[in-house]
Backbone atoms as SQL, in Angstrom:
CREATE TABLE atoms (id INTEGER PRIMARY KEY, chain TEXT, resi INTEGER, resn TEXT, atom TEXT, x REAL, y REAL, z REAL);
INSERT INTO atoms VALUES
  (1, 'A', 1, 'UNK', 'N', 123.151, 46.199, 82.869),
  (2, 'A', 1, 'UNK', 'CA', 124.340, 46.860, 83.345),
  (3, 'A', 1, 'UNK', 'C', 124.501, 46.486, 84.814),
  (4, 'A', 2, 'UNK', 'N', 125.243, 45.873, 85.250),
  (5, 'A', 2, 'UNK', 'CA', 125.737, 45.495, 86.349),
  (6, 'A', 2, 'UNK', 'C', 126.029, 47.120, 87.475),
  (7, 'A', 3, 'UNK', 'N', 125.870, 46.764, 89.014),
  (8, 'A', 3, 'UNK', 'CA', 126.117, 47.991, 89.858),
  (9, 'A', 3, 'UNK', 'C', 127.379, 48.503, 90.033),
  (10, 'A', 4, 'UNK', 'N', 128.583, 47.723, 89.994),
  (11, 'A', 4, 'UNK', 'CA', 129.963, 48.192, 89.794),
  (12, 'A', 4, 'UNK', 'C', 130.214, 48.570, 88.092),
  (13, 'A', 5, 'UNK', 'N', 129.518, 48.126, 86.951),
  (14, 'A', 5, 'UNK', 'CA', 129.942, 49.477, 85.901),
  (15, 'A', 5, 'UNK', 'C', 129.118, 50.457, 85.791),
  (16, 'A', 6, 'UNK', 'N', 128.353, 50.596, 86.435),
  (17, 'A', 6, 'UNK', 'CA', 127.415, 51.936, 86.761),
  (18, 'A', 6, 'UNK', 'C', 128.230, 53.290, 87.622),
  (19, 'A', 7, 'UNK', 'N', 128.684, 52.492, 88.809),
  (20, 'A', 7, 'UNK', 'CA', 129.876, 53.253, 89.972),
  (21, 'A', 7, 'UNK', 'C', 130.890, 53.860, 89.068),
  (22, 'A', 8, 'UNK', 'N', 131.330, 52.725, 88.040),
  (23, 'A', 8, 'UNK', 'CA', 132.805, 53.135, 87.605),
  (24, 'A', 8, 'UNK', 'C', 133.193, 54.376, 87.255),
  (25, 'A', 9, 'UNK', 'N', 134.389, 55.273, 87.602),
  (26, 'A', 9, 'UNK', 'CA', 134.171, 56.645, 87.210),
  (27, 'A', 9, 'UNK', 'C', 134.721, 56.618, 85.266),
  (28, 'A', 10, 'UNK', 'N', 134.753, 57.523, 84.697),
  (29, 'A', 10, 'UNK', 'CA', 134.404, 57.733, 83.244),
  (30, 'A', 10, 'UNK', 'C', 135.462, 58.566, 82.859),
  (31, 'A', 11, 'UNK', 'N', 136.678, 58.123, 82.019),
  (32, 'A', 11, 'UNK', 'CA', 137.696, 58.624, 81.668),
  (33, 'A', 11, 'UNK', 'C', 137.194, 59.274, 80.587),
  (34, 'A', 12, 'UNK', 'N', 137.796, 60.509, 80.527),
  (35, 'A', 12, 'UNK', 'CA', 137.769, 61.568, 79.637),
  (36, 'A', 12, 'UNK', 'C', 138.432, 61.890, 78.087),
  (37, 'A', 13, 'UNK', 'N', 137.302, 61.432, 77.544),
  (38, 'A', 13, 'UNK', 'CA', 137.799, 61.157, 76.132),
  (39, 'A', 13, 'UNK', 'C', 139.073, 62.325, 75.689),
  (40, 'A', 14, 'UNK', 'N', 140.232, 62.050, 75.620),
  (41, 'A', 14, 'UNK', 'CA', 141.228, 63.276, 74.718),
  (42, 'A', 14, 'UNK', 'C', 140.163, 63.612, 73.178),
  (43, 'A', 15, 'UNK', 'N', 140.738, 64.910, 72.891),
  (44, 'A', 15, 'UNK', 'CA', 140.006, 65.552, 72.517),
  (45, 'A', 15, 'UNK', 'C', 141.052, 64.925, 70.897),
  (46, 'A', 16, 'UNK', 'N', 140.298, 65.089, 69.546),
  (47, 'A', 16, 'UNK', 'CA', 141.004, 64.322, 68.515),
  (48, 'A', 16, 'UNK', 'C', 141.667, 65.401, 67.904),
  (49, 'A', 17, 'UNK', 'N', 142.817, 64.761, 67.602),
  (50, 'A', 17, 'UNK', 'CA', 144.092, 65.216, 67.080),
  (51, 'A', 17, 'UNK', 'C', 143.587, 66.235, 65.696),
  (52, 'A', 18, 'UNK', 'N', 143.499, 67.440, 65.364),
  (53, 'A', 18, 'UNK', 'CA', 143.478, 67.936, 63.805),
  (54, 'A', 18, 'UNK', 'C', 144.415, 67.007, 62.745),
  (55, 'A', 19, 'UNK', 'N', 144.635, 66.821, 61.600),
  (56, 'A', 19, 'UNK', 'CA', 145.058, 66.494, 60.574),
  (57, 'A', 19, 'UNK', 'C', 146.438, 67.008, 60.819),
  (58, 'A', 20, 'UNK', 'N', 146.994, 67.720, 61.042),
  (59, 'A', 20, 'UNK', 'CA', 148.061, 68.881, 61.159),
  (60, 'A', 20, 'UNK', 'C', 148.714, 68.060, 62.753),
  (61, 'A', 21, 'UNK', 'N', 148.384, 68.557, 64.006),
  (62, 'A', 21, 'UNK', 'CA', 149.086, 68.148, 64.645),
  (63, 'A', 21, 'UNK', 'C', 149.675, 66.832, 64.907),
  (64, 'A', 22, 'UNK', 'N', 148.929, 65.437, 63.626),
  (65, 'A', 22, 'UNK', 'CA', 149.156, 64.123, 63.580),
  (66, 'A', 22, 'UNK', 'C', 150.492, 64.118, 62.657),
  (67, 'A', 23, 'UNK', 'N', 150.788, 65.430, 61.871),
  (68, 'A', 23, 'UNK', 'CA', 151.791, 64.915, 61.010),
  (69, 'A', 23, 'UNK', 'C', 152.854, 65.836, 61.662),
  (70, 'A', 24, 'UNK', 'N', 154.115, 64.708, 61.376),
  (71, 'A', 24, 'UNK', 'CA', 156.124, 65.010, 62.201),
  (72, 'A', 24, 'UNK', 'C', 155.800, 66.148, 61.564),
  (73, 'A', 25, 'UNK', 'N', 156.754, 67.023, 62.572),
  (74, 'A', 25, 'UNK', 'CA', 156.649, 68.273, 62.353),
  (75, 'A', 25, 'UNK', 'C', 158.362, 68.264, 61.091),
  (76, 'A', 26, 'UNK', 'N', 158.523, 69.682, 60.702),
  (77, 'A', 26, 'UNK', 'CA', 159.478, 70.084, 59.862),
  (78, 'A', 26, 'UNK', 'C', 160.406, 70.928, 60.080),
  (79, 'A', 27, 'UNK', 'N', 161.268, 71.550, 60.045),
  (80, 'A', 27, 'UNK', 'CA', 161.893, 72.561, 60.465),
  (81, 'A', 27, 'UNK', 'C', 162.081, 73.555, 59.432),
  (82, 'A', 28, 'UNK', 'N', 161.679, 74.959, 59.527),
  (83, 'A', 28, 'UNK', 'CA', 162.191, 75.759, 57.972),
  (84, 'A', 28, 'UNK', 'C', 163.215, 76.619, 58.547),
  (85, 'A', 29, 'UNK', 'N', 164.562, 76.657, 57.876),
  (86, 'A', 29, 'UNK', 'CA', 165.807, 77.430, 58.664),
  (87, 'A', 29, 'UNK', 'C', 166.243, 77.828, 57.448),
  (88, 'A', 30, 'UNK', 'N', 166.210, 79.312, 58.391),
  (89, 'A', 30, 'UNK', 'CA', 166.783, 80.268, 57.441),
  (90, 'A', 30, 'UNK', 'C', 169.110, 80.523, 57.270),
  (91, 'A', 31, 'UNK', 'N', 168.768, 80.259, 56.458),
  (92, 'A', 31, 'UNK', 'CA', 170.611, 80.688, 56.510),
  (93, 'A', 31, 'UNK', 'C', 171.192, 82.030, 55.994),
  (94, 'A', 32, 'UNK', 'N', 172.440, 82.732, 57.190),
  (95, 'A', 32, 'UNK', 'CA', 172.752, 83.955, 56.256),
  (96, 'A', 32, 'UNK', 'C', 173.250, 84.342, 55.116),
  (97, 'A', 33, 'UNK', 'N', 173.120, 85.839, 54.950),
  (98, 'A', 33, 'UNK', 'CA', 173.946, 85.621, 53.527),
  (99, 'A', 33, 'UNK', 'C', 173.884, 87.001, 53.540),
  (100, 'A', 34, 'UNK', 'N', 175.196, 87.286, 52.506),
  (101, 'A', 34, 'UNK', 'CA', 175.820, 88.647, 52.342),
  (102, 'A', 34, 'UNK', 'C', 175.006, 89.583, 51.384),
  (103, 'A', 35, 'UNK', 'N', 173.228, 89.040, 50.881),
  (104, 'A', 35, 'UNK', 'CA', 173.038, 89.273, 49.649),
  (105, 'A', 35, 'UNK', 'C', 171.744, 90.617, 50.119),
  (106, 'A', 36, 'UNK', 'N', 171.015, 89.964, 50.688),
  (107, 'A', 36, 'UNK', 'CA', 170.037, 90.919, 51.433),
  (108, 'A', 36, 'UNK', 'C', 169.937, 91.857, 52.738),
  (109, 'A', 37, 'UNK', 'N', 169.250, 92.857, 52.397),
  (110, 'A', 37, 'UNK', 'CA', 169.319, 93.622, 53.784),
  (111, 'A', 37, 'UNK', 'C', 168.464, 92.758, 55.391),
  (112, 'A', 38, 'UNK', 'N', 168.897, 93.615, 56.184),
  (113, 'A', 38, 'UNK', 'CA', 168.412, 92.718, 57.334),
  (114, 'A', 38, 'UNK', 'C', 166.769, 92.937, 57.463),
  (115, 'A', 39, 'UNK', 'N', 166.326, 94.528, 57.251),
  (116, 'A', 39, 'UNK', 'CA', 165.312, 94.841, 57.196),
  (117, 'A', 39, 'UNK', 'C', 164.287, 94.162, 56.021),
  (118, 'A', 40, 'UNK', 'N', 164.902, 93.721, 55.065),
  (119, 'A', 40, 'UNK', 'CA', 163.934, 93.324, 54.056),
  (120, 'A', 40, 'UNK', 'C', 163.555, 91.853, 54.495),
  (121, 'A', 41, 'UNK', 'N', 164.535, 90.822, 55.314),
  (122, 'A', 41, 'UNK', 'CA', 164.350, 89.882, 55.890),
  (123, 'A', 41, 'UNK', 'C', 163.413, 89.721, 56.562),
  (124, 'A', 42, 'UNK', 'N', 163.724, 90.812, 57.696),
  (125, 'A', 42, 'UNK', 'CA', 162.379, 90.380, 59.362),
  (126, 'A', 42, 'UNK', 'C', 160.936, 90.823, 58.026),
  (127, 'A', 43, 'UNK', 'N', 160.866, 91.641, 57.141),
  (128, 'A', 43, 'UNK', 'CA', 159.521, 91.649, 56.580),
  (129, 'A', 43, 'UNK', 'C', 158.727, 90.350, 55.798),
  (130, 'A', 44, 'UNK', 'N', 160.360, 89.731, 54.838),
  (131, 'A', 44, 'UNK', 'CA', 159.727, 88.902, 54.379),
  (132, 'A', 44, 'UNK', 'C', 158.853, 87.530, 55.443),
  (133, 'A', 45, 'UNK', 'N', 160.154, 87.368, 56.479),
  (134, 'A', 45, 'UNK', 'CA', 159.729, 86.628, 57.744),
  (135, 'A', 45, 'UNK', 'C', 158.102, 86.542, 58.462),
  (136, 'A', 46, 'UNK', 'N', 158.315, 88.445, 58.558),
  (137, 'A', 46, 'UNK', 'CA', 156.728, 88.423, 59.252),
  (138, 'A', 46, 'UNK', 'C', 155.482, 88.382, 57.865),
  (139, 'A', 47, 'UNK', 'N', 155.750, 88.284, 56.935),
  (140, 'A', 47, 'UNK', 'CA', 154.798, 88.131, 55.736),
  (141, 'A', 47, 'UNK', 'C', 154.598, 86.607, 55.606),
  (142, 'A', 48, 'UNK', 'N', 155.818, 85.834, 54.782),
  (143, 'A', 48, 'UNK', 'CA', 155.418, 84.371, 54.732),
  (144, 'A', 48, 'UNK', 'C', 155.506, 83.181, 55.786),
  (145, 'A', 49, 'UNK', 'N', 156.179, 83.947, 57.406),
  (146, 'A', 49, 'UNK', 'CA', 156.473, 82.914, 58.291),
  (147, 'A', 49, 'UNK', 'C', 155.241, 82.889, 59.394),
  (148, 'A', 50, 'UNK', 'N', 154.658, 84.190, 58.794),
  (149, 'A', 50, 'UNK', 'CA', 153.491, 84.951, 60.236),
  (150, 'A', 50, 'UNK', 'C', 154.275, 84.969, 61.360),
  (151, 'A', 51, 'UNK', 'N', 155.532, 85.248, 61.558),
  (152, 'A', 51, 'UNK', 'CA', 156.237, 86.290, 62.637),
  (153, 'A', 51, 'UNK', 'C', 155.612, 87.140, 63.136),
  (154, 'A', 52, 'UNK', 'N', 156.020, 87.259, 64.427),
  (155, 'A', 52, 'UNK', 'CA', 155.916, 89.141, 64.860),
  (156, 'A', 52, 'UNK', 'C', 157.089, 89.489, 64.428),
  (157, 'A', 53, 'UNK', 'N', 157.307, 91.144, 64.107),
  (158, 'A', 53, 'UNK', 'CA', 158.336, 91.703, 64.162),
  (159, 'A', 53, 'UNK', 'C', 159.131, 91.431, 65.182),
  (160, 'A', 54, 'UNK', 'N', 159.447, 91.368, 66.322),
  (161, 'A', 54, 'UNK', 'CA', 160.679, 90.804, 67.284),
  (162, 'A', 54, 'UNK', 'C', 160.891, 89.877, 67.333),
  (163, 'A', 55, 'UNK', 'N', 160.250, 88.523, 66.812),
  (164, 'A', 55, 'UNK', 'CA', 160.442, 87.110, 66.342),
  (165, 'A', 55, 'UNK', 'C', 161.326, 87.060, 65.386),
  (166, 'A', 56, 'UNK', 'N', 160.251, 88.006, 63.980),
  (167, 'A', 56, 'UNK', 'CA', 161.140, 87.692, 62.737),
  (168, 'A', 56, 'UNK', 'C', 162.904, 88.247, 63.027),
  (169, 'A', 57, 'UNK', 'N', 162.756, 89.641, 64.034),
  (170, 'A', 57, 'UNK', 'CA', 164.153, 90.583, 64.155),
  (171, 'A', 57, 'UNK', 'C', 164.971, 89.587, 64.778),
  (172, 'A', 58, 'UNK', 'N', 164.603, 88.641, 66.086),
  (173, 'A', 58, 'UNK', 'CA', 165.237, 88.009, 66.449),
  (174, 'A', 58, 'UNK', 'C', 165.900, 86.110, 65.453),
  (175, 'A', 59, 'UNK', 'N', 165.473, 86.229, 65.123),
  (176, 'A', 59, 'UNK', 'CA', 165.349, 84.960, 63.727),
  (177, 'A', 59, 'UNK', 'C', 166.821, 85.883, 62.777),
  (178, 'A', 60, 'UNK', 'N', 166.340, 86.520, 62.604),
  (179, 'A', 60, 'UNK', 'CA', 167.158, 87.058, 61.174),
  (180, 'A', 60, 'UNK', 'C', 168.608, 87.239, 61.810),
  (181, 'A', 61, 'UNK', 'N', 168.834, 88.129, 63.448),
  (182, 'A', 61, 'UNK', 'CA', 170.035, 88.430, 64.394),
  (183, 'A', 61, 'UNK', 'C', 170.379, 87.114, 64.346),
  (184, 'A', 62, 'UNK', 'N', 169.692, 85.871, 64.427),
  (185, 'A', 62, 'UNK', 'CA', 170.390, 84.829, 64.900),
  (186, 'A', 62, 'UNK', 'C', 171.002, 84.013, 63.548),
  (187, 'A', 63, 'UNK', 'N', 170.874, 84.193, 62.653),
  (188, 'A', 63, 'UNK', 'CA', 171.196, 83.985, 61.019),
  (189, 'A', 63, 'UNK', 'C', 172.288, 84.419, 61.090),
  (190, 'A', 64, 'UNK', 'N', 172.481, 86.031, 61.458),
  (191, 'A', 64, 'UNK', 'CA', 173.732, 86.722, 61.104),
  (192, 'A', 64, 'UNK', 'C', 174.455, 86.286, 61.531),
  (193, 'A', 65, 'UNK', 'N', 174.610, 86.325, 62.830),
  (194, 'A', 65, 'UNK', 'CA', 175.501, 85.871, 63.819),
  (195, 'A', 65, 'UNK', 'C', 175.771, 84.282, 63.949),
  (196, 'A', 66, 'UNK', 'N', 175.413, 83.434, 64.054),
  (197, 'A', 66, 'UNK', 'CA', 175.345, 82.220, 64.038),
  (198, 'A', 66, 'UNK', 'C', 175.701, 81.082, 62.833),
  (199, 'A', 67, 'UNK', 'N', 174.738, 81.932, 61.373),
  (200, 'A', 67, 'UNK', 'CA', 174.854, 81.808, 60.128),
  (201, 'A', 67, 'UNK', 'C', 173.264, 80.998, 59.929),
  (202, 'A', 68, 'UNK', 'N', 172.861, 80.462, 60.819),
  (203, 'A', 68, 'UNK', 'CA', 171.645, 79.506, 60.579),
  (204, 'A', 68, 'UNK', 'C', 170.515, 79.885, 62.031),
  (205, 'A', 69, 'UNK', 'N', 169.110, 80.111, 61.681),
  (206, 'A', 69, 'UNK', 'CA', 168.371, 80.142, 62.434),
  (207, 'A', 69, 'UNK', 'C', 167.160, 79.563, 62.073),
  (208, 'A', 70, 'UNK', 'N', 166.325, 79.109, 63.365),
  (209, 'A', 70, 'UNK', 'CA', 165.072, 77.957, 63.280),
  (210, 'A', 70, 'UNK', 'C', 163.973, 79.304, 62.502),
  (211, 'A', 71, 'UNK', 'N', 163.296, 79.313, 61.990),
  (212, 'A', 71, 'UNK', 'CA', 162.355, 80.307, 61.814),
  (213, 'A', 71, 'UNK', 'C', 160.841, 79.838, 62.388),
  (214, 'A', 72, 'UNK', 'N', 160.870, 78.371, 62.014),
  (215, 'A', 72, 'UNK', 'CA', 159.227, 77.242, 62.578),
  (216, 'A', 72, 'UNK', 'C', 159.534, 76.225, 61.887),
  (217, 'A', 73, 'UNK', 'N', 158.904, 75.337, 62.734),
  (218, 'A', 73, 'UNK', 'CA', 158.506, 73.995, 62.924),
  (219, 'A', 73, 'UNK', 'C', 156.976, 73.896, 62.598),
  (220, 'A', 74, 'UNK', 'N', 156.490, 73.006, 61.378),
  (221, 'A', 74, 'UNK', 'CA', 155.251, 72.737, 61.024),
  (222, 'A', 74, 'UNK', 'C', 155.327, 71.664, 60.123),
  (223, 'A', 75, 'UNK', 'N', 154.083, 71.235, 59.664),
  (224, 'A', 75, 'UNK', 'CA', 153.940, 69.801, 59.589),
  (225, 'A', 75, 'UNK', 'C', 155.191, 70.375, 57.699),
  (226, 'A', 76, 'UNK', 'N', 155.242, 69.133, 57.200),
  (227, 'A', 76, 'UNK', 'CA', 155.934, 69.184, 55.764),
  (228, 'A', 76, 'UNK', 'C', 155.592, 70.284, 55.127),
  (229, 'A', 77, 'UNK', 'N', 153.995, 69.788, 54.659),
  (230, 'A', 77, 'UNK', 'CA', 153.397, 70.581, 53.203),
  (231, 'A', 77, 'UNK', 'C', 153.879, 72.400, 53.568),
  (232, 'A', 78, 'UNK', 'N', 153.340, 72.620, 54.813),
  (233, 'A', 78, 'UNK', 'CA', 153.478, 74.143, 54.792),
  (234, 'A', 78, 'UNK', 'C', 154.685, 74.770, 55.398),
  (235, 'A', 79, 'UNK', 'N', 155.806, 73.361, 55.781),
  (236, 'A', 79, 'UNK', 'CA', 157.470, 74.049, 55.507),
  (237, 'A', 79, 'UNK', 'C', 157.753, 74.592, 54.661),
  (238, 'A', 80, 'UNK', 'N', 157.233, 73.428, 53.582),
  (239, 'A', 80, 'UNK', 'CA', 157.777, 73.295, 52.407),
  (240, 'A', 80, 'UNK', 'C', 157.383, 74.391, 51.160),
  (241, 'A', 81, 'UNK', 'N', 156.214, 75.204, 51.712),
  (242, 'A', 81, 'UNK', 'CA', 155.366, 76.366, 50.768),
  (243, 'A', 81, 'UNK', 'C', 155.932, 77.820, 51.515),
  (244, 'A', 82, 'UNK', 'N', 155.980, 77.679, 52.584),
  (245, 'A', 82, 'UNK', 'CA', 156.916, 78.870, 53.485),
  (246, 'A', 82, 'UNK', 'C', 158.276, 78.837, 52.517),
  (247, 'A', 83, 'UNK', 'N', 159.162, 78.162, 52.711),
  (248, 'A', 83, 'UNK', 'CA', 160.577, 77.273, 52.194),
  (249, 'A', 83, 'UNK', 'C', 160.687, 77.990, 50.868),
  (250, 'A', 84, 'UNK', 'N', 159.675, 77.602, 49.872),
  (251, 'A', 84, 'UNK', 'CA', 159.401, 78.566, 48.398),
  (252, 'A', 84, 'UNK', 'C', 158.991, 79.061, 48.701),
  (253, 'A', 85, 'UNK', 'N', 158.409, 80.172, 49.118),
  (254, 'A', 85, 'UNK', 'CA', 157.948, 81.824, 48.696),
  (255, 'A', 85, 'UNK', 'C', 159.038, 82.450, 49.779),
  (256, 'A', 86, 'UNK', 'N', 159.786, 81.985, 50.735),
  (257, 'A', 86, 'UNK', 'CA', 161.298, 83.016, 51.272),
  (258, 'A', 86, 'UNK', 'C', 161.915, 82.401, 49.893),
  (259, 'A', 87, 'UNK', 'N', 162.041, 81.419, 49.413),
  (260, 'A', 87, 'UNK', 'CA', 163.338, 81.155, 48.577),
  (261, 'A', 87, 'UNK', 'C', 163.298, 81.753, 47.131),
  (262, 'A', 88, 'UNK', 'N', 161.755, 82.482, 46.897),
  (263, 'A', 88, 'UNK', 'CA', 161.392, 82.937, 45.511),
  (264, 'A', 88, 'UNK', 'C', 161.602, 84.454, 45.773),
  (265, 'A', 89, 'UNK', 'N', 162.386, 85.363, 47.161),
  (266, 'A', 89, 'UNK', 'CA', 162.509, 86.108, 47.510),
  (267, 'A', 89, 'UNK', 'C', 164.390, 86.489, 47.100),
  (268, 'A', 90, 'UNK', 'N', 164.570, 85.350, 47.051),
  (269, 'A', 90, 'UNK', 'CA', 166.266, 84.938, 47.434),
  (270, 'A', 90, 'UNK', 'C', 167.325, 85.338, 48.795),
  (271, 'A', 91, 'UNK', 'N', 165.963, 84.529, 49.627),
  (272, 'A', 91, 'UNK', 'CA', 166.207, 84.484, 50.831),
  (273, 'A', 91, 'UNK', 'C', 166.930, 82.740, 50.516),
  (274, 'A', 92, 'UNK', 'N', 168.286, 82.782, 51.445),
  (275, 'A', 92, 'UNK', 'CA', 168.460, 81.092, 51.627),
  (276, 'A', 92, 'UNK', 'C', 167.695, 80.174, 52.702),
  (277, 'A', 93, 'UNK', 'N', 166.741, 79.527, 52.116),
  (278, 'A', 93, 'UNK', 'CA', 165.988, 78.593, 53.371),
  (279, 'A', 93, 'UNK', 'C', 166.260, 77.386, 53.007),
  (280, 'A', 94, 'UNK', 'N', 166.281, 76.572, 54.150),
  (281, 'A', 94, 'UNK', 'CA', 165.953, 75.095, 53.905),
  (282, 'A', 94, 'UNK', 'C', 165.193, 74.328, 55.174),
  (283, 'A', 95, 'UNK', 'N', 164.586, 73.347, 54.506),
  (284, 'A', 95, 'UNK', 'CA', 164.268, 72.504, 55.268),
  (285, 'A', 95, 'UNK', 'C', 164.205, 71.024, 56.111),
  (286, 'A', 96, 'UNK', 'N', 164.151, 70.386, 56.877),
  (287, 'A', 96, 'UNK', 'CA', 164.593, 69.398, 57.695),
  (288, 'A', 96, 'UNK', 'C', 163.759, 68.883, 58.348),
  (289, 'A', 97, 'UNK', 'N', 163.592, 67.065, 58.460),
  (290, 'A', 97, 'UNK', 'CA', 163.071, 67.081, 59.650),
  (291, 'A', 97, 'UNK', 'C', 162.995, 67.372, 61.280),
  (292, 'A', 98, 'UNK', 'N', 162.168, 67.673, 61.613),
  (293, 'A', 98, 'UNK', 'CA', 162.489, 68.164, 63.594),
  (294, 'A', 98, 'UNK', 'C', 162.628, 66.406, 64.041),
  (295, 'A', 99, 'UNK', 'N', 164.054, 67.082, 64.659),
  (296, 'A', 99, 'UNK', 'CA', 164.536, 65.963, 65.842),
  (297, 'A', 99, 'UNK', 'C', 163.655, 66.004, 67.172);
């Protein structure tokens, strides 16, 4: 080993990516609708989205009003399992890729 790569200072390995944060994320958006109550929403939200209650309350306000709100961003597989169990609720969800 030579005296100048001994000196050299030692870049810091980044730490490795999980399985999950390597894959494009997804978008699961909820859309409104005249069919369900608001309260049964923020529950289903904080059950299959793992919301807090003022997340899910604020998610569901922004549905009403707006007609469409982000609920999360996560890799495909577990948009897409969130996505069915709100939609086996007959909640309207869909999903997208994140821009």
């Amino acid at each position: 080993m030579s005296q100048s790569t001994a000196n050299a200072p030692t870049r810091p390995t980044p730490a490795p990516k999980t399985p999950t944060e390597a894959l494009p994320p997804w978008n699961v958006l909820l859309h409104n609708d005249e069919v369900n109550d608001m309260g049964f929403v923020v529950e289903s939200l904080c059950r299959f989205a793992r919301l807090s209650v003022p997340a899910a309350t604020r998610c569901t306000m922004e549905a009403h009003k707006k007609g469409l709100s982000l609920v999360l961003a996560t890799h495909r597989e577990h948009a897409e399992l969130v996505a069915e169990q709100l939609t086996s609720l007959r909640l309207t969800v869909t999903i997208e890729p994140a821009k």
